[in-house]
PDB file as gemmi writes it, atoms N, CA and C in Angstrom:
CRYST1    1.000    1.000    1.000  90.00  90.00  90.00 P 1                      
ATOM      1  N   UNK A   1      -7.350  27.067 -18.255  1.00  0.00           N  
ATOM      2  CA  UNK A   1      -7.678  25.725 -17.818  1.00  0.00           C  
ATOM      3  C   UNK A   1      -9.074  25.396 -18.339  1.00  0.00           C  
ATOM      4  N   UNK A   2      -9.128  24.311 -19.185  1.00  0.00           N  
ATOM      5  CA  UNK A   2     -10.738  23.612 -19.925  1.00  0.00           C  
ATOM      6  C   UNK A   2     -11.574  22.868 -18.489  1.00  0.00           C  
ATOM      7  N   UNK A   3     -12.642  22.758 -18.167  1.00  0.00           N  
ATOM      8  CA  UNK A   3     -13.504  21.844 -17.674  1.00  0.00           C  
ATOM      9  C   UNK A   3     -14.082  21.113 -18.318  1.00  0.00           C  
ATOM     10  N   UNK A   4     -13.810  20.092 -17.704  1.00  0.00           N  
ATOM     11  CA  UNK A   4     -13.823  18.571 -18.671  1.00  0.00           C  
ATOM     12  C   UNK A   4     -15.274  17.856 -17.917  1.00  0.00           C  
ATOM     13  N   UNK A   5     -16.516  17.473 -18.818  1.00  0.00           N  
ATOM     14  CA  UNK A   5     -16.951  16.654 -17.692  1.00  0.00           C  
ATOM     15  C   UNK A   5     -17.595  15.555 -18.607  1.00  0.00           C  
ATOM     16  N   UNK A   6     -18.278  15.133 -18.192  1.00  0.00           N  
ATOM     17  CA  UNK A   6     -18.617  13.235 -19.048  1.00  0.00           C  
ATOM     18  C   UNK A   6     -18.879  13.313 -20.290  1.00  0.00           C  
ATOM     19  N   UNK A   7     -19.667  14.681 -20.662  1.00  0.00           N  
ATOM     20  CA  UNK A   7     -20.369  14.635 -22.186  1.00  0.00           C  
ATOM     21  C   UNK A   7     -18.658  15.143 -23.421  1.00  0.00           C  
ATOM     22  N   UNK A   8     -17.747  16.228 -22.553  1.00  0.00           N  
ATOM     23  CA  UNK A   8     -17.227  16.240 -23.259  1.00  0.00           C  
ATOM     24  C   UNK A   8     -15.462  15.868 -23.556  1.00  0.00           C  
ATOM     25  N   UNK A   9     -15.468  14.535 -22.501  1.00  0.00           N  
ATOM     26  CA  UNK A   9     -14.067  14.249 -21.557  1.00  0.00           C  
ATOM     27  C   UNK A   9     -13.296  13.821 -22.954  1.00  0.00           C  
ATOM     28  N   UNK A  10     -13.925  12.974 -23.658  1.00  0.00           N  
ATOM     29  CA  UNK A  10     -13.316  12.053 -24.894  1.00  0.00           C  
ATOM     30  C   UNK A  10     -12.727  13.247 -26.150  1.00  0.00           C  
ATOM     31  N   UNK A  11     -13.437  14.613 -26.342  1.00  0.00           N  
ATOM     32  CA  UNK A  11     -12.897  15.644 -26.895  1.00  0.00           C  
ATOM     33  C   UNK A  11     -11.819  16.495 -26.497  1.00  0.00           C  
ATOM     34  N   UNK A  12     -12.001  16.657 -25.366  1.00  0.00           N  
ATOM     35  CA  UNK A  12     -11.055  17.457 -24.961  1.00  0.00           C  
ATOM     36  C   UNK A  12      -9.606  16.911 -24.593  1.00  0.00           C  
ATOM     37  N   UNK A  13      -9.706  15.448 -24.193  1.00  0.00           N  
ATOM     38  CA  UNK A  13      -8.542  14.856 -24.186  1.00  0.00           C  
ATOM     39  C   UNK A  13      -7.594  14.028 -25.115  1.00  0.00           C  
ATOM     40  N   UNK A  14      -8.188  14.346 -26.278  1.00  0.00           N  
ATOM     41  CA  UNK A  14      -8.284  13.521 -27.288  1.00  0.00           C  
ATOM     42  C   UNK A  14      -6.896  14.070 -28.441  1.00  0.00           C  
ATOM     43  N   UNK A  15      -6.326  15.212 -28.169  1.00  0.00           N  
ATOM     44  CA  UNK A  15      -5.297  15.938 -28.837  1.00  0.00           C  
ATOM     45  C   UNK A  15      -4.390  16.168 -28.042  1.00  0.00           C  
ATOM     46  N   UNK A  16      -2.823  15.992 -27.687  1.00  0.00           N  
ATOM     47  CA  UNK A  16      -1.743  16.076 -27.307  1.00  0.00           C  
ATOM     48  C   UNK A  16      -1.761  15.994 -25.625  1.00  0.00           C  
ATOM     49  N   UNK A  17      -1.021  16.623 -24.805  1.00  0.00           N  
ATOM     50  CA  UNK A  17      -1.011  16.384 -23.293  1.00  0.00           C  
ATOM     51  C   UNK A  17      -1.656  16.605 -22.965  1.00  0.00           C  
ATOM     52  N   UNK A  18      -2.461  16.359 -21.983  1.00  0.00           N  
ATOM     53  CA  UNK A  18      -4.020  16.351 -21.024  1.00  0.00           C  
ATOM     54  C   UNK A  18      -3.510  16.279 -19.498  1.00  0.00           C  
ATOM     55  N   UNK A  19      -3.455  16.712 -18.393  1.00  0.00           N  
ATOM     56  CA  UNK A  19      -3.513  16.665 -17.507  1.00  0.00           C  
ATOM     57  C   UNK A  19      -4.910  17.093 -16.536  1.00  0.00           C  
ATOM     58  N   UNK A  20      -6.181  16.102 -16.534  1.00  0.00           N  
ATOM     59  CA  UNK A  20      -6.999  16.542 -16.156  1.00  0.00           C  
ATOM     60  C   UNK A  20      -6.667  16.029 -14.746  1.00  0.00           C  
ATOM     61  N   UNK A  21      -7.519  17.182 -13.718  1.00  0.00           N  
ATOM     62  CA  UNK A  21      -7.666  16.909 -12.189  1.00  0.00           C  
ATOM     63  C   UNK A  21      -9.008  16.329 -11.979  1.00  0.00           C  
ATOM     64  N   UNK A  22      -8.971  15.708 -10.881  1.00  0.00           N  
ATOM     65  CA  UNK A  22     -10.654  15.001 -10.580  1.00  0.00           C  
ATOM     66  C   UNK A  22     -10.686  15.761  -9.861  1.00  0.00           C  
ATOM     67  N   UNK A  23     -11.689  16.539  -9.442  1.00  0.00           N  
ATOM     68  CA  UNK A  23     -11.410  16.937  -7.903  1.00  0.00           C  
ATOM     69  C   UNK A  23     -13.080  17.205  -7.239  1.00  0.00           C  
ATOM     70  N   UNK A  24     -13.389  17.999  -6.019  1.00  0.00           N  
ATOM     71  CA  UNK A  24     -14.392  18.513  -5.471  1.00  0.00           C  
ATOM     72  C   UNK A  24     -14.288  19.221  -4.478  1.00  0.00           C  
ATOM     73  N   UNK A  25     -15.567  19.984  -5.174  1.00  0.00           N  
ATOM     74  CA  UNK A  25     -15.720  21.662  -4.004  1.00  0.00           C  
ATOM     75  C   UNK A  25     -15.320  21.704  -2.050  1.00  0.00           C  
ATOM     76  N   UNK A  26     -16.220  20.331  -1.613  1.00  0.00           N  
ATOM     77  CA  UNK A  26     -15.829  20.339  -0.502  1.00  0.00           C  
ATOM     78  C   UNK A  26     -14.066  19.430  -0.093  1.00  0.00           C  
ATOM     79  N   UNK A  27     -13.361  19.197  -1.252  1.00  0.00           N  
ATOM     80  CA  UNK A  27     -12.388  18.102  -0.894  1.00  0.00           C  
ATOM     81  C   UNK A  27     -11.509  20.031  -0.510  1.00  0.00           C  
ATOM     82  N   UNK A  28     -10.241  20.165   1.214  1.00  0.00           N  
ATOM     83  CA  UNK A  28      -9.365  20.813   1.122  1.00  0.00           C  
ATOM     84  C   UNK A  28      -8.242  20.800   0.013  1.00  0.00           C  
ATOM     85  N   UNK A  29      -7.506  19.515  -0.046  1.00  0.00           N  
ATOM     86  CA  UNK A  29      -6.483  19.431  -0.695  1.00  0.00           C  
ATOM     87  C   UNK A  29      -6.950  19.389  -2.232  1.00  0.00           C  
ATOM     88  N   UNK A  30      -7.848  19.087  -2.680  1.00  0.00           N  
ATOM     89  CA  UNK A  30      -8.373  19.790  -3.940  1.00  0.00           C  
ATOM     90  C   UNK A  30      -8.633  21.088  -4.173  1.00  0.00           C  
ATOM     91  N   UNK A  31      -9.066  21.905  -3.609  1.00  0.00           N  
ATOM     92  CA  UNK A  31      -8.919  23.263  -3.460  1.00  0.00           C  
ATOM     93  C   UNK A  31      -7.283  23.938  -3.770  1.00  0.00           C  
ATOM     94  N   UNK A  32      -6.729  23.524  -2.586  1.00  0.00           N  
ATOM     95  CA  UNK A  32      -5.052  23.970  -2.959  1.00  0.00           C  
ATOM     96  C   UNK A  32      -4.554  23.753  -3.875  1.00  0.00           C  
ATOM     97  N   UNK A  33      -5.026  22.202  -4.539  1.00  0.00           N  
ATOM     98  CA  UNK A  33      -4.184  21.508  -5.749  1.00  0.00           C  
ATOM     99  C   UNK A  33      -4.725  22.580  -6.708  1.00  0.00           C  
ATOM    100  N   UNK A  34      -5.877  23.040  -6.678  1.00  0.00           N  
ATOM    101  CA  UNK A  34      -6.558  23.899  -7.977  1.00  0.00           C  
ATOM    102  C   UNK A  34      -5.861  25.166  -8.191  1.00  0.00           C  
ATOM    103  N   UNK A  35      -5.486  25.950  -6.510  1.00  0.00           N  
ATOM    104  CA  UNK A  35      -4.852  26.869  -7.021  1.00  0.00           C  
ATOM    105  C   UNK A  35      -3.442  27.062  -7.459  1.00  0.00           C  
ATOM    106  N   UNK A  36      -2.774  25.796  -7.078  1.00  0.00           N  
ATOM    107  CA  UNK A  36      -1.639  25.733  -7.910  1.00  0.00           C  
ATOM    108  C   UNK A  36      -1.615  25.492  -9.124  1.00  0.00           C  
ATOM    109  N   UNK A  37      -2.817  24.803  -9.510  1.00  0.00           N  
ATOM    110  CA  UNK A  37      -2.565  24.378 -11.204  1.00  0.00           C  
ATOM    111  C   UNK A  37      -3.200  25.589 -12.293  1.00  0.00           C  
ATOM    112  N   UNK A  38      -3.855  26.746 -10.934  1.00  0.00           N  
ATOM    113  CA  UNK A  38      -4.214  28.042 -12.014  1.00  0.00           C  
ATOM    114  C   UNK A  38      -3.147  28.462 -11.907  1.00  0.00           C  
ATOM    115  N   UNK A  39      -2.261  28.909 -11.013  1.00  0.00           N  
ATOM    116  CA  UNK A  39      -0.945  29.466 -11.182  1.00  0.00           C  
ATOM    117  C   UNK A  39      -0.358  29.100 -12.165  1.00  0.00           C  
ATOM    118  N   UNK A  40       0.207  27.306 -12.540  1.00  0.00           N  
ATOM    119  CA  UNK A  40       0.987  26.981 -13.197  1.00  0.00           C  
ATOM    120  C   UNK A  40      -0.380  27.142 -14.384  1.00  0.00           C  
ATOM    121  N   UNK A  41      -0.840  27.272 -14.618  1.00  0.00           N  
ATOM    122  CA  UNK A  41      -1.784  27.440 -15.848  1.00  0.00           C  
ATOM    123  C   UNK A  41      -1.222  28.726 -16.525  1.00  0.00           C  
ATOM    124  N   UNK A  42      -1.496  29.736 -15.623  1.00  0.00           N  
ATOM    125  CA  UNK A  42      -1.302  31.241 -15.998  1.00  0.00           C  
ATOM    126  C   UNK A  42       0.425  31.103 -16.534  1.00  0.00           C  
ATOM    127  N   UNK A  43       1.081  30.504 -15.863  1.00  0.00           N  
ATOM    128  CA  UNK A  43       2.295  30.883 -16.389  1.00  0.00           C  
ATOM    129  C   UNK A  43       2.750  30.238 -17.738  1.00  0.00           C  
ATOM    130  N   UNK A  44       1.794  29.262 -18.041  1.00  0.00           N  
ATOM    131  CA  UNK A  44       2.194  28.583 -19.368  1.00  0.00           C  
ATOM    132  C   UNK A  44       3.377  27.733 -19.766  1.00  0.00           C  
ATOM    133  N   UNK A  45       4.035  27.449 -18.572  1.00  0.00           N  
ATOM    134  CA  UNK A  45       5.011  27.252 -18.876  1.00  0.00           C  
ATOM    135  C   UNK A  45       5.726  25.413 -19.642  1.00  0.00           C  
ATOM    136  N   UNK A  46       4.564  24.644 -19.861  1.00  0.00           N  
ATOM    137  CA  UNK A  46       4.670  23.396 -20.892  1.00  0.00           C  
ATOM    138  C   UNK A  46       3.706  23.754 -21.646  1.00  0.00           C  
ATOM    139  N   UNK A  47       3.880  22.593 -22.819  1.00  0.00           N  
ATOM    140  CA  UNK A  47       2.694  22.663 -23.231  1.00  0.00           C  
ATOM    141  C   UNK A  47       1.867  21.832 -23.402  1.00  0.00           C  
ATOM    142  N   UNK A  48       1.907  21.168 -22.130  1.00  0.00           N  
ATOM    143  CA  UNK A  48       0.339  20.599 -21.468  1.00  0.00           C  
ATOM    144  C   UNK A  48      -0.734  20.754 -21.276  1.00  0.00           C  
ATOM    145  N   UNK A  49      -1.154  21.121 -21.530  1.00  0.00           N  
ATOM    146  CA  UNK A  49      -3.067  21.529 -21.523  1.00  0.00           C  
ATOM    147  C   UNK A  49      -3.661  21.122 -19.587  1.00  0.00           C  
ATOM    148  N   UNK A  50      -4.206  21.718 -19.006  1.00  0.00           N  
ATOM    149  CA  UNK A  50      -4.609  21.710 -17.837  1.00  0.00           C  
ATOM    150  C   UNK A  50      -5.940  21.570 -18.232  1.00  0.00           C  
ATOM    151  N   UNK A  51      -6.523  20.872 -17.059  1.00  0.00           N  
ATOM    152  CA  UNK A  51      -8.411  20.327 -17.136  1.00  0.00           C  
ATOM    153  C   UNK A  51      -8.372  20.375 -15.581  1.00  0.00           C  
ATOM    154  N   UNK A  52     -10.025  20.256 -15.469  1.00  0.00           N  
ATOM    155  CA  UNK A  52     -10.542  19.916 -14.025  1.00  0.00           C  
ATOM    156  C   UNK A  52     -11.909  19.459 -14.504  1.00  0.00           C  
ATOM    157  N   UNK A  53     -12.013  18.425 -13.536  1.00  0.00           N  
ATOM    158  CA  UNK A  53     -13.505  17.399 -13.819  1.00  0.00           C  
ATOM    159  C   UNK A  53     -14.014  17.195 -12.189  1.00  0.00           C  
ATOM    160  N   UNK A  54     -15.228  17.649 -12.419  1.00  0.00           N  
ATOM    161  CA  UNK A  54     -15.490  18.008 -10.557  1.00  0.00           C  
ATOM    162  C   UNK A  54     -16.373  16.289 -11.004  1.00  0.00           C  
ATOM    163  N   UNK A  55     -15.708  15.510  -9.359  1.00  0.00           N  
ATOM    164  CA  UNK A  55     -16.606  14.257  -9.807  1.00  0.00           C  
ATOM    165  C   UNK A  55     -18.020  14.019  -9.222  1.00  0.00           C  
ATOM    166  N   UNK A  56     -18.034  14.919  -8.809  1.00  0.00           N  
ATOM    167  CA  UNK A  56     -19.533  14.776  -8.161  1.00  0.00           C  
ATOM    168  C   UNK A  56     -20.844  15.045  -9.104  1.00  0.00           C  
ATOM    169  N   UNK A  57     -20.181  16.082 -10.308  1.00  0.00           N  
ATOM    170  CA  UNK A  57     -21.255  16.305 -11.607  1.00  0.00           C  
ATOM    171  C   UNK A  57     -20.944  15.312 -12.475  1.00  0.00           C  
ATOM    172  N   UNK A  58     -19.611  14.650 -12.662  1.00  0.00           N  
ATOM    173  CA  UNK A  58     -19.439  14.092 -13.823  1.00  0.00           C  
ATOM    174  C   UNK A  58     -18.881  12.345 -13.202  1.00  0.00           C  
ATOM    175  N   UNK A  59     -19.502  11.950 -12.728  1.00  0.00           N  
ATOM    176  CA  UNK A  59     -19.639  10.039 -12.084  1.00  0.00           C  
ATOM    177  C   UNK A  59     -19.089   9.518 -13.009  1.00  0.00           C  
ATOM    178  N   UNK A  60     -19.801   9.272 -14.295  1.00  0.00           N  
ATOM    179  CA  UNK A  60     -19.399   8.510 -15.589  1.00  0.00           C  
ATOM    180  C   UNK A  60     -17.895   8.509 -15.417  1.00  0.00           C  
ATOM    181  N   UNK A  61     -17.263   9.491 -16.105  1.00  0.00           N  
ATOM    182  CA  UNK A  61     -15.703   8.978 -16.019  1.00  0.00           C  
ATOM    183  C   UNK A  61     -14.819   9.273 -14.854  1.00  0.00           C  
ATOM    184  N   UNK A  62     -15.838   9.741 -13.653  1.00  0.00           N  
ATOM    185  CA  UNK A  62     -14.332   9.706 -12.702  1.00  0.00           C  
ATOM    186  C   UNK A  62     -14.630   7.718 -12.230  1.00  0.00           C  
ATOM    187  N   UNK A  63     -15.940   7.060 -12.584  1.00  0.00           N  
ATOM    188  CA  UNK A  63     -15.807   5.414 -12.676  1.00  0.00           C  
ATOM    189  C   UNK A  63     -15.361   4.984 -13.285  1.00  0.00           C  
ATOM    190  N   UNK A  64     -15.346   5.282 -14.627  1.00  0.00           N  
ATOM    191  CA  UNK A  64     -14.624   4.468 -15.998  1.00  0.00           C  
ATOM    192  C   UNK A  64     -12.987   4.720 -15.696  1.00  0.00           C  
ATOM    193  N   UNK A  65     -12.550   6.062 -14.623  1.00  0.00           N  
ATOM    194  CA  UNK A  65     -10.846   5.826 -14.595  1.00  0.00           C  
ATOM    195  C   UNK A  65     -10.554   5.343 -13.731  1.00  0.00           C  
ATOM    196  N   UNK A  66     -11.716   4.594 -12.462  1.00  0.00           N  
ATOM    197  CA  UNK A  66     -11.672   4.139 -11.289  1.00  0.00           C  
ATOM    198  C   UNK A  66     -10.800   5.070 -10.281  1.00  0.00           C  
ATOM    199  N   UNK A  67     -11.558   6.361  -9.967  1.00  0.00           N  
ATOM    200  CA  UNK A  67     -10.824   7.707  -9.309  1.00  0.00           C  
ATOM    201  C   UNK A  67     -11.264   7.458  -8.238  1.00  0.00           C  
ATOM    202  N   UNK A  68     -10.821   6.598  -7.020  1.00  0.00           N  
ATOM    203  CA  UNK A  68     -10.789   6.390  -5.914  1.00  0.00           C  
ATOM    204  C   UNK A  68     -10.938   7.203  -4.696  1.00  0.00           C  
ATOM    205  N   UNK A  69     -10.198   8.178  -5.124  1.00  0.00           N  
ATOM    206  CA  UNK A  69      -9.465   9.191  -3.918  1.00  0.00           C  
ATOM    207  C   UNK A  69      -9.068  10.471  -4.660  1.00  0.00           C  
ATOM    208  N   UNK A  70      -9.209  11.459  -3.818  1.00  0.00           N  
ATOM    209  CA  UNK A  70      -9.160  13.233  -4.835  1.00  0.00           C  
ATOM    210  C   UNK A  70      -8.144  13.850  -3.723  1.00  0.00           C  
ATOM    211  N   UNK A  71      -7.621  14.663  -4.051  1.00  0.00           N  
ATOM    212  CA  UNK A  71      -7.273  14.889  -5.436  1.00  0.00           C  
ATOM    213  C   UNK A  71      -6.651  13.668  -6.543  1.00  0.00           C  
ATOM    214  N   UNK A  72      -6.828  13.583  -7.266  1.00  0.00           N  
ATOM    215  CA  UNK A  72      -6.297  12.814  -8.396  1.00  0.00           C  
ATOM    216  C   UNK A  72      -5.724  13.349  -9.591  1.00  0.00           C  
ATOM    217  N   UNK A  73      -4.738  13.143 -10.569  1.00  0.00           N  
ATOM    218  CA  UNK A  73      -4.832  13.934 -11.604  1.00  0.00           C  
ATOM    219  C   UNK A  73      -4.185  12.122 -12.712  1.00  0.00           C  
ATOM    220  N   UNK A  74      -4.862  12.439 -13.566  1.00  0.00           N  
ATOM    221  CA  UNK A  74      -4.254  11.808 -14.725  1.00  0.00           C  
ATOM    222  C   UNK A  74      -3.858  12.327 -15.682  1.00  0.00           C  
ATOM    223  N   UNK A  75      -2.444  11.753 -16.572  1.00  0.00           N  
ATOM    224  CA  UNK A  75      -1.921  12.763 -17.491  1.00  0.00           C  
ATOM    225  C   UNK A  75      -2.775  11.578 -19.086  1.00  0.00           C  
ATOM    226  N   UNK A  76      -2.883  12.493 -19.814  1.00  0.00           N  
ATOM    227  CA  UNK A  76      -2.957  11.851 -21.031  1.00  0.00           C  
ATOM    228  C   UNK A  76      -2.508  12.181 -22.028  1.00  0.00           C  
ATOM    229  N   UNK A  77      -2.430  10.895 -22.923  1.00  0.00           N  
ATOM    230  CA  UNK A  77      -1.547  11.744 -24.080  1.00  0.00           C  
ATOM    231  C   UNK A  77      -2.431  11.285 -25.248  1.00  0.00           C  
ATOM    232  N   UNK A  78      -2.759  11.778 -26.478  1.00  0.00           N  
ATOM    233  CA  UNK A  78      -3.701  12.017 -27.271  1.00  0.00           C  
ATOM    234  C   UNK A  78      -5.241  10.609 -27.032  1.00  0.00           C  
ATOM    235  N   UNK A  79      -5.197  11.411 -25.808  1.00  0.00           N  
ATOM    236  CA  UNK A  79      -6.651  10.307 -25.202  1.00  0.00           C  
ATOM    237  C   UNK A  79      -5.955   8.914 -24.654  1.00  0.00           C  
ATOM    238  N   UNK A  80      -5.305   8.734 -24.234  1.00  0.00           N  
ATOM    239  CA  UNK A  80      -5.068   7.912 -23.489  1.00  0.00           C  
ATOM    240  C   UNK A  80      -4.315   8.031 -22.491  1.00  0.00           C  
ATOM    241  N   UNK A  81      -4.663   7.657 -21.033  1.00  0.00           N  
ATOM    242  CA  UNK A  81      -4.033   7.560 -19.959  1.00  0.00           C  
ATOM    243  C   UNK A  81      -2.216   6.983 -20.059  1.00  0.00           C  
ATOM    244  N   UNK A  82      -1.913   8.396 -19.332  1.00  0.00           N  
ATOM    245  CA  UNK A  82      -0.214   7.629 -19.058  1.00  0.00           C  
ATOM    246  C   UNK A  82       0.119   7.618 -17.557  1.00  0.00           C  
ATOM    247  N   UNK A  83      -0.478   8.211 -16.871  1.00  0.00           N  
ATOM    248  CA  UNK A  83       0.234   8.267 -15.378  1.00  0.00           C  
ATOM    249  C   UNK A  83      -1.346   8.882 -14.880  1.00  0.00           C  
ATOM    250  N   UNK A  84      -1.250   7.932 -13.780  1.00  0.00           N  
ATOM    251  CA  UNK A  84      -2.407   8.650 -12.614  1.00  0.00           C  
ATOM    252  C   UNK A  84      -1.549   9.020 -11.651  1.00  0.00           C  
ATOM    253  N   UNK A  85      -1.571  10.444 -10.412  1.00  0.00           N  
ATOM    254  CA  UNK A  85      -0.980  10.957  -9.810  1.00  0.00           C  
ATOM    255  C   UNK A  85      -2.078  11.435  -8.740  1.00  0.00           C  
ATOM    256  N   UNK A  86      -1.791  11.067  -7.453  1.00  0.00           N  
ATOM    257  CA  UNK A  86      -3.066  11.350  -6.390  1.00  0.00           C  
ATOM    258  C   UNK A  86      -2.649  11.605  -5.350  1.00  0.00           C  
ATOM    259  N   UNK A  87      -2.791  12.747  -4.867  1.00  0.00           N  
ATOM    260  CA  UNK A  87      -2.976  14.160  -3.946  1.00  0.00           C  
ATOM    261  C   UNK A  87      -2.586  14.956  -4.085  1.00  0.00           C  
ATOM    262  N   UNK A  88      -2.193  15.909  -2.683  1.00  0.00           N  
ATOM    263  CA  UNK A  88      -1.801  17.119  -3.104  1.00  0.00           C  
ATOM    264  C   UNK A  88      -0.603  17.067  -3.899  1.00  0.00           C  
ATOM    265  N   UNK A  89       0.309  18.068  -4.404  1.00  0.00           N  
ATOM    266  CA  UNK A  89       1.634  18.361  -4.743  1.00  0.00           C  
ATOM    267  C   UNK A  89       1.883  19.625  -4.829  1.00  0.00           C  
ATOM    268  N   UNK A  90       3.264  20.526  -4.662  1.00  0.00           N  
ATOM    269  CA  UNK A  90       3.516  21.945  -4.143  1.00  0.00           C  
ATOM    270  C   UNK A  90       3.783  22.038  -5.944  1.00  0.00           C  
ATOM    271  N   UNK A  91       3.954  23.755  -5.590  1.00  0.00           N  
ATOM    272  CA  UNK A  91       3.899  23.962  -7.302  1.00  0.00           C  
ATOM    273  C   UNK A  91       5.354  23.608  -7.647  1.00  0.00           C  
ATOM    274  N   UNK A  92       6.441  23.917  -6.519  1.00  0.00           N  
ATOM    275  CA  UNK A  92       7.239  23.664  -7.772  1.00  0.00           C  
ATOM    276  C   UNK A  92       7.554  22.204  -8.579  1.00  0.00           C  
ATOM    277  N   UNK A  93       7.003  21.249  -7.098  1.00  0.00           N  
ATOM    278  CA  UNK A  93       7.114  19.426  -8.071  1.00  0.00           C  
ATOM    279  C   UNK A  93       6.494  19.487  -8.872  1.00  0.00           C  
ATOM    280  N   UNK A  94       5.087  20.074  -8.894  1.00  0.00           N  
ATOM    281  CA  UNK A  94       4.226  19.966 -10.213  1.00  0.00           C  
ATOM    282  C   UNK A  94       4.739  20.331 -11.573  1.00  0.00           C  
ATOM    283  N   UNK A  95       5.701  21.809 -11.039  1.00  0.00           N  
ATOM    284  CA  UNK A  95       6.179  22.213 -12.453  1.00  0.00           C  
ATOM    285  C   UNK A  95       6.727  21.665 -12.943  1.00  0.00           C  
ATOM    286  N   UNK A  96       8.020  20.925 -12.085  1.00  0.00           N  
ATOM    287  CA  UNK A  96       8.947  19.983 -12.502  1.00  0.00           C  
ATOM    288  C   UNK A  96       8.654  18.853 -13.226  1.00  0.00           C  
ATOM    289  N   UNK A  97       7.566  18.156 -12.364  1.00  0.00           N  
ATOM    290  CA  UNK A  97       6.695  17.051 -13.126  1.00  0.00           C  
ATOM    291  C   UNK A  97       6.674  16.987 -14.377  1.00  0.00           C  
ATOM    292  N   UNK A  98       5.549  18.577 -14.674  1.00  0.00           N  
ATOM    293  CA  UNK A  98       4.906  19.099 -16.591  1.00  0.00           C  
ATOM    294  C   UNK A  98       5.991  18.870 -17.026  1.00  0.00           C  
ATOM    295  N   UNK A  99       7.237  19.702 -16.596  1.00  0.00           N  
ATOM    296  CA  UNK A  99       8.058  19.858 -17.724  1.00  0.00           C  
ATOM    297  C   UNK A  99       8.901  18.623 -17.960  1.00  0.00           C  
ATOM    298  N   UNK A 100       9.614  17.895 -17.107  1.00  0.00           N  
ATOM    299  CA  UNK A 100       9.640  16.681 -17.249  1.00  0.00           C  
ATOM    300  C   UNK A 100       8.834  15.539 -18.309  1.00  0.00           C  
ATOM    301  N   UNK A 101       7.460  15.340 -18.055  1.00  0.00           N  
ATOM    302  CA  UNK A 101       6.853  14.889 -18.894  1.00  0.00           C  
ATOM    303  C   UNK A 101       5.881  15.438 -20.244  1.00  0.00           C  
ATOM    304  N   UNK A 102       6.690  16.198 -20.428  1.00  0.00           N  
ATOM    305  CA  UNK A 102       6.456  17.241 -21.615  1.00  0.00           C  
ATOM    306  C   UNK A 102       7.400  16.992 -22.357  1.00  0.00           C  
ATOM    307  N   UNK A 103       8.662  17.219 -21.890  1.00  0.00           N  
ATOM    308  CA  UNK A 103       9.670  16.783 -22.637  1.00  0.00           C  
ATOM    309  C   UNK A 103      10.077  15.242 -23.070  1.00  0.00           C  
ATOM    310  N   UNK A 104       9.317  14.513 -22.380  1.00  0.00           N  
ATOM    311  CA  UNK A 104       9.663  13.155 -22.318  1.00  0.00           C  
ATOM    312  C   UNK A 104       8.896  12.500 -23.456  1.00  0.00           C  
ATOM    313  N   UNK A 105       7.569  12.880 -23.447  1.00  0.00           N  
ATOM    314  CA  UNK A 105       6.581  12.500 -24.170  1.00  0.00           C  
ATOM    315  C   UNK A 105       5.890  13.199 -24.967  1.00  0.00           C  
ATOM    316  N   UNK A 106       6.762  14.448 -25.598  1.00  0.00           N  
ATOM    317  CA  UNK A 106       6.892  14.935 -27.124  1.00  0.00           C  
ATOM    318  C   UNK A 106       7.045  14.784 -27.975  1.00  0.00           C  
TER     319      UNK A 106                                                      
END                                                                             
C-alpha cells in the first residue's frame, strides 16, 4: 500500500486504478477500514493499486476532493476520480467491489 499525500497525490494516481483512502489516526472506523485494506493489499488479489492519505497532514487534497467525512475512499482511474465511497466496509464487499471494478474498468 503507497501513502499518498499533497506533494505527491497527482503522481501516484496518475497511472491505472487508484483506490486511495482519506482517513485519520484518531477516526475508529478508519482504523478498521485500514486493516482490511492491508489484508486485501497483502493478498493482491486485483490489480488496483491501494493508497492512504491521512487528512490531517495532507488538507490540500482531502479539500480539492471535498472529503467531508472519513472514512472515505475514492477510486481513480489514470488520475481521475470515478467513484467516491464513504465509510466503513467488511472485507469481503470490498473485495467484491475491487474486483468488480477492476474488471469493469480495464
Amino acid at each position: 500500500m503507497i501513502k499518498v499525500t499533497d506533494q505527491n497525490f497527482k503522481a501516484s494516481v496518475n497511472e491505472g486504478l487508484v483506490l486511495v483512502d482519506f482517513w485519520a489516526e484518531w477516526c475508529a472506523p478508519c482504523q478498521m477500514l485500514g486493516a482490511v485494506l492491508q489484508e486485501l493489499d497483502t493478498e493482491k488479489t486485483t490489480a488496483i493499486q491501494l493508497a492512504k492519505l491521512n487528512i490531517e497532514e495532507n488538507p490540500q487534497m482531502t479539500h480539492y476532493f471535498n472529503v467531508m467525512s472519513i472514512p472515505t475512499m475514492i477510486l481513480f482511474k489514470d488520475g481521475k476520480p470515478v467513484e467516491k465511497i464513504a465509510g466503513y466496509h467488511p472485507k469481503e464487499v470490498l473485495s467484491e467491489y475491487l474486483k468488480n471494478k477492476a474488471a469493469q474498468l480495464a
